[in-house]
Each structure stands twice: as C-alpha cells, then as structure tokens.
N, C-alpha and C positions, 0 to 999 in steps of 0.2 A: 466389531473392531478386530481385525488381522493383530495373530500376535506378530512379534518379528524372530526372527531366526535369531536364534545363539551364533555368537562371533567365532566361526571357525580360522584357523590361523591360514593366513596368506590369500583367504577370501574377498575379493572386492568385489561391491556390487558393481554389476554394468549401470552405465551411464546411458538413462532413459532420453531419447531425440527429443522427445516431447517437452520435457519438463528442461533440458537445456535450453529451447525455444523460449521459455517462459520465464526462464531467468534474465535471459537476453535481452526481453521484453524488458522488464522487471528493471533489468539496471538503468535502463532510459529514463525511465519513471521514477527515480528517485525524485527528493524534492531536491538534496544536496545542489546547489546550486543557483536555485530559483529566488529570484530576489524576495522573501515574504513581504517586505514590505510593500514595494509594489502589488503584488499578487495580491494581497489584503485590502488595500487602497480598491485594486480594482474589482474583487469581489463583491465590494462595500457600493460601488458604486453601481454597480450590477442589479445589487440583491434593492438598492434603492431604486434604480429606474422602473423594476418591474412592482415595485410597493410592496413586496416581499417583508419589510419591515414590518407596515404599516397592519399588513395582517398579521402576520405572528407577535405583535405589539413589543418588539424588542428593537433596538437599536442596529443598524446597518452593519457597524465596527465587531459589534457583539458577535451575530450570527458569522461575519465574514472568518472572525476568527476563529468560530465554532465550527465551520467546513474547512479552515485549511489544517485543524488539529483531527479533523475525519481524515482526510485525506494523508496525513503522517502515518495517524494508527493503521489507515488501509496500505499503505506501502510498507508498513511492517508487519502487519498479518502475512502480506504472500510472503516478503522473504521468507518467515518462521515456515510458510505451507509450502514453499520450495525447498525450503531445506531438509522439513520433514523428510519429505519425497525421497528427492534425493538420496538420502541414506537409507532408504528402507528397502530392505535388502525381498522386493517380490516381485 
C-alpha cells in the first residue's frame, strides 16, 4: 500500500483523465432514480422464469431484493474507489 504525501500548502493534485471518465460513468449508474419497485418486480420475475428460485430454494422477491441491495453497495463501493483515487495525490 502507497503511503500518501503530506499536505503541502497550495498543492493540488492533478486531475487524473482516467478516473474522471470513471466518475462520469459512475454518475449514470446511480440507482437515484430508478424505480426499485418496478426493477424488483422485474427482477423477481426474471429470476422466476429462469427457475433461479427454484434452485436456490428461496423465494423470487427474496433474492430479487438481495441483487438490487448488491447492486446499491456496488454503486457505492466505486464512488468510495473513485474518490479514494481522486485525492490521492500519485
């Protein structure tokens, strides 16, 4: 693990192309927005057509609601791993 630099005064880090790309991404993909309910409903009915349920022996609504709380924590993982970045001054 990189340490990071001591804050020297009136130092800004430059602003990496890369990782602005990525935020850019990133804010598309929020869920802000996205109807859950719907998106659940239709999950649910996904994970039922392909019998998804049926093998994991859990209910449609159960798991539906267990990938769209994956999907929250993974849009908030990158923000924390963009923002890391971000500020790290290497």
């Amino acid at each position: 693990m990189r340490k990071r630099k001591t804050n020297i005064p009136g130092y800004r880090v430059p602003k990496n192309p890369r990782i602005e790309r990525v935020k850019r991404a990133l804010g598309s993909m929020k869920l802000e927005g996205v109807p859950e309910s719907k998106l659940k409903k239709e999950l649910a009915k996904l994970l039922n057509r392909f019998a998804v349920d049926a093998a994991l022996y859990s209910p449609d609504f159960i798991l539906a609601d267990y990938l769209l709380r994956c999907l929250k924590a993974h849009a908030n993982c990158n923000k924390a791993t963009t923002d890391f970045f971000n500020d790290a001054p290497f």
